[in-house]
C-alpha positions in Angstrom: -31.1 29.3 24.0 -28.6 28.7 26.4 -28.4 25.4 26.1 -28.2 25.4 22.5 -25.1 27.8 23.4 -23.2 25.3 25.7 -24.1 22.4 23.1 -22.0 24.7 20.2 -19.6 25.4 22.7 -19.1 21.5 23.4 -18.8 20.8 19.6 -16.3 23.7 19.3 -13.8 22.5 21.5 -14.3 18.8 20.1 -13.7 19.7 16.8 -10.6 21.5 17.5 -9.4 18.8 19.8 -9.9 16.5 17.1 -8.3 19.2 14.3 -5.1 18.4 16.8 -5.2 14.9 16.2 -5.4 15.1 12.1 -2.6 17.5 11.9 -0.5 15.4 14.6 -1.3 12.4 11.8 -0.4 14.8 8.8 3.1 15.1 10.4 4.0 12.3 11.3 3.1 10.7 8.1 4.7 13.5 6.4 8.3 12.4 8.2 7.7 8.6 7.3 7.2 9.9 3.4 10.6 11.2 3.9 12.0 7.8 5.8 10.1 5.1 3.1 11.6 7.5 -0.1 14.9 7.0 1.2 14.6 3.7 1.7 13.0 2.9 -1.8 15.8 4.6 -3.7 18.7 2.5 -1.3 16.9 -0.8 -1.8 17.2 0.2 -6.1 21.3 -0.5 -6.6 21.0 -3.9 -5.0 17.6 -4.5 -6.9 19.8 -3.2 -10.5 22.8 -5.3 -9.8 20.5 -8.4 -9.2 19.2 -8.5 -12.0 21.8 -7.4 -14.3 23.1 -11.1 -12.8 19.9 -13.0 -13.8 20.0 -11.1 -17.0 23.3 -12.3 -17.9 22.6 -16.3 -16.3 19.5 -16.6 -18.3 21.4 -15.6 -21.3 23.8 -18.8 -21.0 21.6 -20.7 -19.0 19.4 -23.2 -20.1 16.0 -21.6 -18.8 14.7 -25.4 -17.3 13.9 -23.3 -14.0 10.6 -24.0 -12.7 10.2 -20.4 -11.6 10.9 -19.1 -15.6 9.1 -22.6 -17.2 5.4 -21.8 -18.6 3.2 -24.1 -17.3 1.0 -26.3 -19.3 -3.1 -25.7 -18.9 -2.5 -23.4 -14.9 -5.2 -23.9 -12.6 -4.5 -22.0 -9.9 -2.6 -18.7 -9.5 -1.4 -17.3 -6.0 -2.5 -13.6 -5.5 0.1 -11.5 -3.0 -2.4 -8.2 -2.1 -0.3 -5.6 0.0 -2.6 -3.1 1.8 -2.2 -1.1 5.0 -2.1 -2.3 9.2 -4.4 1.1 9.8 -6.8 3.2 8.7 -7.0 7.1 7.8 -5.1 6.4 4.9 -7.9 8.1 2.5 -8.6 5.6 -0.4 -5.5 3.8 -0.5 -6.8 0.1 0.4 -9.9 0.7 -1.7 -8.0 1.2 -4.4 -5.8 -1.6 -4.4 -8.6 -4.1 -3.5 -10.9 -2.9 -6.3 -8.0 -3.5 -8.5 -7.1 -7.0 -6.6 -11.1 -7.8 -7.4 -10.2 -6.7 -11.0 -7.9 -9.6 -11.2 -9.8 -12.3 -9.4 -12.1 -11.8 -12.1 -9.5 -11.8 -14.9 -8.3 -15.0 -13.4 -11.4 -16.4 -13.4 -12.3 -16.0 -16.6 -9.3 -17.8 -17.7 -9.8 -20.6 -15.6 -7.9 -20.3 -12.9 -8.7 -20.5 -9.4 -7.5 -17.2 -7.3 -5.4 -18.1 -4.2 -5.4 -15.4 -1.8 -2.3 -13.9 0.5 -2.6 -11.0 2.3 -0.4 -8.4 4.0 -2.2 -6.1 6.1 -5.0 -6.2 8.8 -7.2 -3.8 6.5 -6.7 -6.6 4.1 -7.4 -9.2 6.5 -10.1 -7.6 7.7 -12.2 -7.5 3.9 -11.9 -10.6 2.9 -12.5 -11.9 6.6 -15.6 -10.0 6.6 -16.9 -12.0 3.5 -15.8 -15.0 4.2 -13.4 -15.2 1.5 -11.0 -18.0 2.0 -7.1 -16.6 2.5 -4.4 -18.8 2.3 -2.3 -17.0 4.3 -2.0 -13.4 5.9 1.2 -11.5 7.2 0.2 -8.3 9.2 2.1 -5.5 11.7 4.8 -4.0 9.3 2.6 -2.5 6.4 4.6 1.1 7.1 8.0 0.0 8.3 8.8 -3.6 6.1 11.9 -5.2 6.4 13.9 -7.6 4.3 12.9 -10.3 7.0 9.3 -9.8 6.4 9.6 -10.2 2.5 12.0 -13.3 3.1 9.0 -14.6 4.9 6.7 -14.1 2.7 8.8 -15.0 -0.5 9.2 -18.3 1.4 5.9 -19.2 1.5 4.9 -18.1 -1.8 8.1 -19.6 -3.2 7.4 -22.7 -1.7 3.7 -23.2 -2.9 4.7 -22.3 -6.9 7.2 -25.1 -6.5 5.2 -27.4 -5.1 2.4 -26.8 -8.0 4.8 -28.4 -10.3 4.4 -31.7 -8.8 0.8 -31.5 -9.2 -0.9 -33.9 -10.6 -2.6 -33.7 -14.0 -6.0 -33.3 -12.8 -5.1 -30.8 -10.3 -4.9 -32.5 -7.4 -1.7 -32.5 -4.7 1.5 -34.1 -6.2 3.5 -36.7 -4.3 4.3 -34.2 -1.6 0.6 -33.9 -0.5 1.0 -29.9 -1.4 -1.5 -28.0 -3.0 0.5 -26.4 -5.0 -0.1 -23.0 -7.9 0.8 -22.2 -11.6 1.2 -18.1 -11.0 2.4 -16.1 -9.0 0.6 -12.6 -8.8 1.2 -9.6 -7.0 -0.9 -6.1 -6.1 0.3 -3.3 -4.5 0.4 0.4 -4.9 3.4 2.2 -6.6 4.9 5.0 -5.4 4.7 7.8 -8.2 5.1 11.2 -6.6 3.4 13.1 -3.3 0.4 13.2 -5.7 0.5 10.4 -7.7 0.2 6.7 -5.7 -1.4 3.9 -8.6 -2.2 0.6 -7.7 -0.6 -2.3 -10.1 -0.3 -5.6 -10.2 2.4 -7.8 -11.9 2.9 -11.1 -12.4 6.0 -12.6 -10.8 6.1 -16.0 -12.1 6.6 -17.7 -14.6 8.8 -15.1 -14.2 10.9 -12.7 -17.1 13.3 -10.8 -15.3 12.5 -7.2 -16.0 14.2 -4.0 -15.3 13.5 -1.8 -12.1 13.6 1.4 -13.3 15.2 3.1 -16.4 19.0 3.2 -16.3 21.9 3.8 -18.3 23.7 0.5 -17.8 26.1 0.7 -20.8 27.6 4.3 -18.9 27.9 2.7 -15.5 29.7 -1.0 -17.2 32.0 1.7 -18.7 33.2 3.4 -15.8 33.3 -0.1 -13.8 35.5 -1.3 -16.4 33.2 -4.3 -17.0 32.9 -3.1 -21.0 35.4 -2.0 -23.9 35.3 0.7 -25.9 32.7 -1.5 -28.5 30.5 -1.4 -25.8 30.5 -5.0 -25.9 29.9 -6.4 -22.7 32.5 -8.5 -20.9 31.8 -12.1 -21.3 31.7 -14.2 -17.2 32.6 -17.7 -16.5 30.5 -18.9 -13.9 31.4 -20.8 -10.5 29.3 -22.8 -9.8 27.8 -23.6 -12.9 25.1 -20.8 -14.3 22.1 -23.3 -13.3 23.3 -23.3 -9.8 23.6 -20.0 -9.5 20.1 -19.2 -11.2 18.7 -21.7 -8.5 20.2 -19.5 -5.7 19.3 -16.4 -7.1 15.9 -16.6 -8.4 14.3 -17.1 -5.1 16.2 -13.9 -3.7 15.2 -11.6 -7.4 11.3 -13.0 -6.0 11.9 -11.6 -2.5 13.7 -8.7 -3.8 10.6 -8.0 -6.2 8.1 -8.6 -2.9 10.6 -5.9 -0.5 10.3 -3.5 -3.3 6.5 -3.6 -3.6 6.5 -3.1 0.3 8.6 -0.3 0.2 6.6 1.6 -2.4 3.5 0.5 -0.9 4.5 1.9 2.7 5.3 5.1 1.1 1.8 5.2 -1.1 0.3 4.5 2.4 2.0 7.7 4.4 1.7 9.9 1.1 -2.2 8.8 0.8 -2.3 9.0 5.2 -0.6 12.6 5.0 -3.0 13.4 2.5 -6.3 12.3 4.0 -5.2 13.8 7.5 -4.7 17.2 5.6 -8.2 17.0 4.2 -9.3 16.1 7.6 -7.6 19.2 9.1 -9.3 21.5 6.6 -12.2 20.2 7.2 -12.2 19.9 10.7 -11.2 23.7 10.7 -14.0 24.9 8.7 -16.2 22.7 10.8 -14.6 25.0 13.7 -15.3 28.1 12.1 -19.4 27.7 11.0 -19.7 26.3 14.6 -18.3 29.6 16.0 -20.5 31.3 13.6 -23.2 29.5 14.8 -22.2 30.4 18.6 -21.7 33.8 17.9 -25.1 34.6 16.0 -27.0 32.6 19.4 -24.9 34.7 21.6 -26.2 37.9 19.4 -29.7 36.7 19.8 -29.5 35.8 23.7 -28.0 39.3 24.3 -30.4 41.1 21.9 -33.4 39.0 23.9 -32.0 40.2 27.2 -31.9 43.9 25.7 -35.3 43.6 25.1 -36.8 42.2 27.7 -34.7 45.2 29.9 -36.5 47.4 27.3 -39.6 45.7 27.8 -39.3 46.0 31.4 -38.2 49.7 32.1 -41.2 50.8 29.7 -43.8 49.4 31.6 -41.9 51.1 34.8 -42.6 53.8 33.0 -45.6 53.2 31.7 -47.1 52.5 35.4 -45.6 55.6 36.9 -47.8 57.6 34.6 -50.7 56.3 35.1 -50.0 56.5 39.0 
């Protein structure tokens, strides 16, 4: 009995050591929330006025760009698949690996052969473990990206769509011995409230430049001046020429679309941390509290024993005495 007692004991003050831990985790990840929301909305206005630009150079441009040209018959797509550096973030890599296996398979059914990038050990780790072939993997910044890290990755993802251009017809390497893809695909998790974190994924080329979040442009060209009072707006001449401008710029609207699905996803990952801790907490205190249940009703019973066995003892005293 008393060793069961010392054993609930033991497990008591684990549990509540480890109760420490979760809602050390739950804070922390609570202040990053905070941090990676502030940095999502200040990476939006250069994200807006970005494309607003390639908006208005693919109206006047001639739309030859290899990164806007459908490609005849694509035979292999690249795959960008964002998950976390750690653990204890709940379901957030499950999530967005079932829905990276979702479009493998979609890919494969069109006959198109998956190429994998990665970002994230947990990532890293998945495929590693079953010996799925990665072309590349960038880890150690899943909760704190910077624009470097999306530059470096928009590089290398940049650089193998361009080279799938030069492919040849039967799908081998091109001239410049590069293996090179069709698509460019990415999947992440997007940041919808403390609550809400859904995993997407987009295409990002062939590319159509799309919006990044609902905005009244037509209010903000009128108090920049850059409209009339038609709400027509103003017409630019371009130096350099449009094409050589869409060159420059459609590379940096790719990175800018890969820093934005990092920022989102390192807040999904502290909201979906912050949340699993919490759970964790809970249950870790709960845990605490049956255990001390459990050590109070032993206690009860080793004290009741030891009353009875007093009891026991002073009645056969007694018992003895008479019969002396």
């Amino acid at each position: 009995m008393a060793g069961s007692l010392r054993a609930l004991r033991r497990r008591i003050r684990s549990t509540q050591s480890t109760k420490k831990i979760f809602s050390a985790q739950e804070l922390i990840a609570g202040a990053r929330i905070v941090r990676a929301q502030a940095r999502v909305e200040a990476s939006k206005p250069y994200a807006r006025e970005i494309t607003r630009v390639l908006s208005a150079l693919a109206s006047s441009a001639s739309l030859d760009h290899p990164l806007l040209t459908e490609r005849e018959n694509p035979r292999r797509a690249a795959v960008l698949v964002i998950t976390s550096d750690r653990g204890f973030a709940g379901s957030y890599n499950v999530n967005v690996l079932r829905r990276t296996e979702e479009l493998l398979s979609l890919l494969r059914q069109e006959g198109k052969e998956p190429v994998l990038y990665v970002v994230g050990r947990k990532g890293e780790t998945y495929y590693s473990f079953r010996d799925r072939p990665m072309a590349d993997t960038f880890t150690g910044f899943s909760e704190q990206p910077k624009y470097t890290d999306a530059q470096e990755v928009g590089r290398a993802l940049i650089d193998v769509f361009t080279a799938g251009a030069d492919d040849d017809e039967t799908g081998g390497a091109g001239d410049d011995g590069v293996l090179g893809v069709d698509e460019l695909h990415i999947v992440f998790t997007e940041f919808r409230s403390l609550l809400s974190q859904v995993p997407v994924a987009k295409r990002m080329a062939p590319l159509e430049v799309e919006e990044v979040e609902e905005f009244d442009y037509e209010r903000e060209d009128r108090e920049a001046g850059r409209t009339d009072d038609s709400g027509v707006p103003t017409l630019y001449e371009f130096e350099p020429s449009a094409e050589g401008l869409l060159d420059a710029l459609l590379p940096k609207y790719i990175t800018t679309r890969i820093y934005a699905a990092m920022l989102e996803a390192a807040a999904s990952e502290s909201a979906s941390r912050r949340r699993a801790m919490k759970s964790a907490s809970d249950n870790a205190e709960e845990l605490a509290k049956n255990l001390s249940r459990q050590a109070n009703q032993a206690r009860q019973a080793e004290i009741t024993q030891e009353i009875s066995e007093i009891v026991g003892g002073a009645d056969a005293l007694v018992s003895s005495g008479s019969n002396d």
